[in-house]
C-alpha positions as CSV (number, residue, x, y, z in Angstrom):
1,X,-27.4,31.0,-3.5
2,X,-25.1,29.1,-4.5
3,X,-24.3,27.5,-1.0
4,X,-27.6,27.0,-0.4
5,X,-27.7,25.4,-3.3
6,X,-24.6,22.8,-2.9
7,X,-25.6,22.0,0.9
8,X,-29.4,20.6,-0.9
9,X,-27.6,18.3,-3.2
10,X,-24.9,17.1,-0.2
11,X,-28.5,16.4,1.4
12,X,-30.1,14.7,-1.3
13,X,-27.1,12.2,-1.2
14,X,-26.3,11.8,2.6
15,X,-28.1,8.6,4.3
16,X,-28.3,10.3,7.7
17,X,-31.7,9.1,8.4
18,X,-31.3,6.7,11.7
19,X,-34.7,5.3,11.1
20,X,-35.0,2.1,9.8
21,X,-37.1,1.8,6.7
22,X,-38.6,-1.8,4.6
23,X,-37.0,0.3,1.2
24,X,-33.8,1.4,0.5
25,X,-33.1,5.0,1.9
26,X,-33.5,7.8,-1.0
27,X,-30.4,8.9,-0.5
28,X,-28.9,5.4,-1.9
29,X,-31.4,5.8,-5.1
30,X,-30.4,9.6,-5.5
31,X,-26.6,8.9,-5.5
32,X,-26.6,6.5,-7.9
33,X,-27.8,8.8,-10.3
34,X,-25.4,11.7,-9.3
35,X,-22.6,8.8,-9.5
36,X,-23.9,7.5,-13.0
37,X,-22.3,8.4,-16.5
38,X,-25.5,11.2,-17.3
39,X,-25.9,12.5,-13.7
40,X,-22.0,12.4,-12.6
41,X,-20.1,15.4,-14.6
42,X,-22.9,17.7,-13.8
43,X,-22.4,17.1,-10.3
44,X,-18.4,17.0,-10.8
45,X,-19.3,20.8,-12.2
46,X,-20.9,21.9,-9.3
47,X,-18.5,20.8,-6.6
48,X,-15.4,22.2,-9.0
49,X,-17.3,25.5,-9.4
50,X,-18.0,25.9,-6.0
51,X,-14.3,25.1,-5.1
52,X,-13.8,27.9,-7.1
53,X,-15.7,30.1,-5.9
54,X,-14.1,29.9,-2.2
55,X,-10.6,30.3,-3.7
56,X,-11.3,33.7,-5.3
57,X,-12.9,35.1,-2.3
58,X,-11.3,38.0,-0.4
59,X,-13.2,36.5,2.8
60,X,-13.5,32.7,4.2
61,X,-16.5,31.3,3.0
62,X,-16.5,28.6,5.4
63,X,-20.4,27.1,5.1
64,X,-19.9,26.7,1.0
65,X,-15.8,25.2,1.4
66,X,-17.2,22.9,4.3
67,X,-20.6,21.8,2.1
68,X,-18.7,21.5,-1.2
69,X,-16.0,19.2,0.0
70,X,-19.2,16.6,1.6
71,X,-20.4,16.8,-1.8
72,X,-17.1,15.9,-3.2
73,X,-17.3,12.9,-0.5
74,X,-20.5,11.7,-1.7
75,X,-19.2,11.5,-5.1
76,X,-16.1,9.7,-3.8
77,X,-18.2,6.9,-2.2
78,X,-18.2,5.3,-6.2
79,X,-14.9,3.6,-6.0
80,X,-14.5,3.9,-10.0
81,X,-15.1,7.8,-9.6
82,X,-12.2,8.2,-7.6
83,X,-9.6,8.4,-10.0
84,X,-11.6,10.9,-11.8
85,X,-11.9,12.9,-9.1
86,X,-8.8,13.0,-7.1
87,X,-5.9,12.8,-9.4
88,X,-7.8,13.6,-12.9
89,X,-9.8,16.7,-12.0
90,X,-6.6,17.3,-9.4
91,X,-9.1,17.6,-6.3
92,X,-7.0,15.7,-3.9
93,X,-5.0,18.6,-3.9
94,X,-8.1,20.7,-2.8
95,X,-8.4,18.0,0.0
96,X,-5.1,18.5,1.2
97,X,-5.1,22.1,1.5
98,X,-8.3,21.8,3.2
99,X,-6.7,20.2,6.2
100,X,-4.8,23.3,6.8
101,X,-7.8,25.7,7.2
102,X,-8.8,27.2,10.4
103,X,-11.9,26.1,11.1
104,X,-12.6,22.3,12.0
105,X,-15.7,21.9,9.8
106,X,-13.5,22.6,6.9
107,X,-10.7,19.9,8.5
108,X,-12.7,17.6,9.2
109,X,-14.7,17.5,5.3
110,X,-10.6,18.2,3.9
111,X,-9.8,15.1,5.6
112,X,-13.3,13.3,4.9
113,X,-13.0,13.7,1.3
114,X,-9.3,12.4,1.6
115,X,-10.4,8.8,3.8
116,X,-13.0,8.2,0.9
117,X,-9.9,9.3,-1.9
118,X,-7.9,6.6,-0.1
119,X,-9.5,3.5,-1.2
120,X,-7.7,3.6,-4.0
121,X,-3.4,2.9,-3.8
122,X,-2.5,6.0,-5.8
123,X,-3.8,8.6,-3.9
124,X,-2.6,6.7,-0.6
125,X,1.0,7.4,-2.6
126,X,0.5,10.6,-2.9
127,X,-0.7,11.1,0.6
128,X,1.6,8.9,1.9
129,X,4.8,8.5,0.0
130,X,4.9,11.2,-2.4
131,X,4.4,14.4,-0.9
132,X,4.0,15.4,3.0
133,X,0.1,15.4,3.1
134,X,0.6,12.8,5.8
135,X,2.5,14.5,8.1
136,X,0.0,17.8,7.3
137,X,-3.2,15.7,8.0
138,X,-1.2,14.4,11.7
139,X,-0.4,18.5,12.5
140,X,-3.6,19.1,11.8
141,X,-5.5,16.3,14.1
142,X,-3.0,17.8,16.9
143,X,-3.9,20.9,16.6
144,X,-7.9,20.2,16.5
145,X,-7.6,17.3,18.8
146,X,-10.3,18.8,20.9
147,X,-12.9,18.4,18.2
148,X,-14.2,14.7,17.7
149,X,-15.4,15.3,14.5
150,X,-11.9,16.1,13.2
151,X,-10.2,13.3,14.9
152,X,-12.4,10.9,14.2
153,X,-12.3,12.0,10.4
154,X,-8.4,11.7,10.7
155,X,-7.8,8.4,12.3
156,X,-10.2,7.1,9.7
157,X,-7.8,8.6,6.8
158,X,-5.2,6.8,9.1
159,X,-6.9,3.6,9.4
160,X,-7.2,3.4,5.0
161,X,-3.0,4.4,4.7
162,X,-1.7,1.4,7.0
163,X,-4.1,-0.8,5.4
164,X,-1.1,-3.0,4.2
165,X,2.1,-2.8,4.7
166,X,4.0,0.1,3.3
167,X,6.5,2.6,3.7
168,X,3.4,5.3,4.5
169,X,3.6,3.2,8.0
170,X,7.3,3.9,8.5
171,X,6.2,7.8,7.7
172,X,4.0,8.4,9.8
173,X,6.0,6.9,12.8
174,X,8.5,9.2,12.1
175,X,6.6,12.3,11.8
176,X,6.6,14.6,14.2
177,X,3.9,14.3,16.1
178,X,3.9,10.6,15.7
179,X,1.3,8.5,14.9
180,X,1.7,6.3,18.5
181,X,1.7,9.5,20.7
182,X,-1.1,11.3,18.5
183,X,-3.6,7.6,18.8
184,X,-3.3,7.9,22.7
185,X,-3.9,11.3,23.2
186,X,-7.0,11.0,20.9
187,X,-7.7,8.0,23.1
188,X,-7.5,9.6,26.1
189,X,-9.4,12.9,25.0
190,X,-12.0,11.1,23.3
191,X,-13.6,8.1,25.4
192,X,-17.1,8.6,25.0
193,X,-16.9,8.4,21.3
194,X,-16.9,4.7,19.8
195,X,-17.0,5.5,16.0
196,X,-13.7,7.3,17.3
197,X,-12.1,4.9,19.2
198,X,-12.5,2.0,17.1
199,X,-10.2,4.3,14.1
200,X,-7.7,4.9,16.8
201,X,-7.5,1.7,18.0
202,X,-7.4,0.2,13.9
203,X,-5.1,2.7,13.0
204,X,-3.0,1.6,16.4
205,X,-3.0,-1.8,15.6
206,X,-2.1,-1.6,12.1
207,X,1.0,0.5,12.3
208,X,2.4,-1.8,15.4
209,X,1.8,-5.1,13.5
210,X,3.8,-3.6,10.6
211,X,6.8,-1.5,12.4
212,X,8.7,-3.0,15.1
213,X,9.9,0.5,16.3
214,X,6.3,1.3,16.6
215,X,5.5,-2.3,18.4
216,X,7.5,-0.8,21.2
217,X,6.6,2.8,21.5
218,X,2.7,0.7,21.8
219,X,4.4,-2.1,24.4
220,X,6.5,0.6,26.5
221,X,3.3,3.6,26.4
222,X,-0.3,3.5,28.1
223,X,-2.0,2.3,24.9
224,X,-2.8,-1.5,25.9
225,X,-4.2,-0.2,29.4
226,X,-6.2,2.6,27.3
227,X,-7.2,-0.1,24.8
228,X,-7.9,-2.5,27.9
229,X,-10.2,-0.1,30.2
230,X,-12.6,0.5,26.4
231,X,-13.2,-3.1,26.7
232,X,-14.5,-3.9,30.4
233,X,-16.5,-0.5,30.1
234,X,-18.2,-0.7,26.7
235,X,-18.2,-4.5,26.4
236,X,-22.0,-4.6,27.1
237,X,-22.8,-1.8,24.7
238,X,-23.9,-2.8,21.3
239,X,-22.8,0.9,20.0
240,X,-18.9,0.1,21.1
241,X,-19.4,-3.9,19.3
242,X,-16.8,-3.0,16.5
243,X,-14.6,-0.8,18.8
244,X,-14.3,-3.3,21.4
245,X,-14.2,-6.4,18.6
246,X,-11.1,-4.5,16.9
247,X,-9.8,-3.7,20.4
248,X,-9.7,-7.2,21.8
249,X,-7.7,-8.6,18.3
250,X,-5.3,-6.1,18.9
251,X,-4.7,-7.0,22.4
252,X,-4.9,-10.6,21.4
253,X,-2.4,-10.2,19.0
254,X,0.0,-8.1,21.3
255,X,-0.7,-10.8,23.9
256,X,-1.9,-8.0,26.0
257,X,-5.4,-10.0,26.8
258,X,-4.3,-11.4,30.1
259,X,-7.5,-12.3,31.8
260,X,-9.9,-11.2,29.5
261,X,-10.0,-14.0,27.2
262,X,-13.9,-14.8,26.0
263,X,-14.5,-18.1,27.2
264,X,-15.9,-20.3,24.5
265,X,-19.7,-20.6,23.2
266,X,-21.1,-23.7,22.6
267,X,-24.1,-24.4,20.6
268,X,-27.3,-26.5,21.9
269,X,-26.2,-29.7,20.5
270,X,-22.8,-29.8,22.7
């Protein structure tokens, strides 16, 4: 019952309807009211309950761990609830341990709930800086980097820690596996996936601009001919237009573009 029960409120708050509709999608409406100060500790309840639950089982209850932690995302999408969440309820540290489960549903929701968490600096500290959930959330991408979902999950989490500049950066270029070596496996494993590739490629170019060690691990690896080949095969594609638009500034900025600089577009009155 009751993970029946927490996978129909994750549905009544996921917009995963492709359709496009004149009205705002009910999901929107319905989150709003789980996110607003009558409907949010109720649902805060729920997903703390249900976290519960799974710790105090003998058994792995994978379907309710997996659900309750994209319920705990959906909540996270409220910036202002973050804080609440994360570090005053203390579920980033649910997150965390997430990452080290065994199956990759529950990775890739432990490291879903963590790229929403990250929005905010003081959980990408504490991620980051403060303890080693950085390097745990890198071991566990390598060791699910067959899975797309939990990759792409990951690289996102990535993407939000080298936002700015940072020690975190320095971190994760140090870990073992690094960060340089991790983004072109991922690349290589993954190329039919452009939600994918355009984390990999952000979190890439991030982490080089900020680190010069990492500048050239990029400028001495594979990565610019990885990063070059996404663009003159998915240019054309409107599903790769922000994987290929983040690809082409990092190669611009690398100087890596040689020969595949747009020409310019004029307007009708030049």
């Amino acid at each position: 019952v009751q993970t029946e029960a927490i996978s129909a409120l994750r549905a009544l708050l996921t917009d995963d309807d492709t359709r496009k509709a004149d009205c705002q999608p009910s999901a929107v409406d319905n989150r709003e009211v789980a996110t607003s100060d009558a409907g949010f500790p109720f649902f805060g309840v729920a997903v703390e309950r249900a976290l519960a639950m799974v710790d105090a089982s003998d058994k792995p209850m994978v379907k309710l761990h997996e659900q309750s932690l994209l319920l705990l995302r959906e909540l996270a999408r409220r910036q202002d609830r973050v804080q609440a969440l994360a570090l005053d309820a203390k579920l980033l540290k649910r997150a965390q341990s997430a990452v080290e489960a065994q199956d990759p549903r529950v990775v890739r929701a432990g490291l879903a709930v963590l790229r929403t968490f990250s929005i905010i600096e003081e959980v990408r500290d504490e991620i980051g800086f403060m303890t080693d959930g950085a390097q745990r959330c890198l071991l566990a991408v390598r060791k699910h980097l067959a899975t797309a979902a939990v990759c792409e999950a990951g690289f996102g989490l990535f993407a939000n820690l080298t936002m700015r500049k940072s020690p975190i950066t320095g971190r994760l270029c140090d870990f073992e596996p690094g960060i340089i070596g991790l983004g072109l496996a991922v690349l290589r494993q993954h190329r039919d996936r452009p939600d994918l590739n355009r984390s990999t490629v952000h979190t890439l170019r991030n982490v080089a601009s900020q680190e010069e060690a990492a500048s050239m691990e990029v400028k001495e690896s594979d990565i610019f001919e990885e990063v070059r080949k996404l663009v003159l095969e998915h240019e054309s594609d409107p599903r790769w237009k922000a994987a290929v638009d983040i690809s082409r500034q990092f190669l611009r900025e690398f100087r890596a573009d040689a020969g595949m600089e747009k020409k310019a577009e004029y307007n009708q009155f030049y």
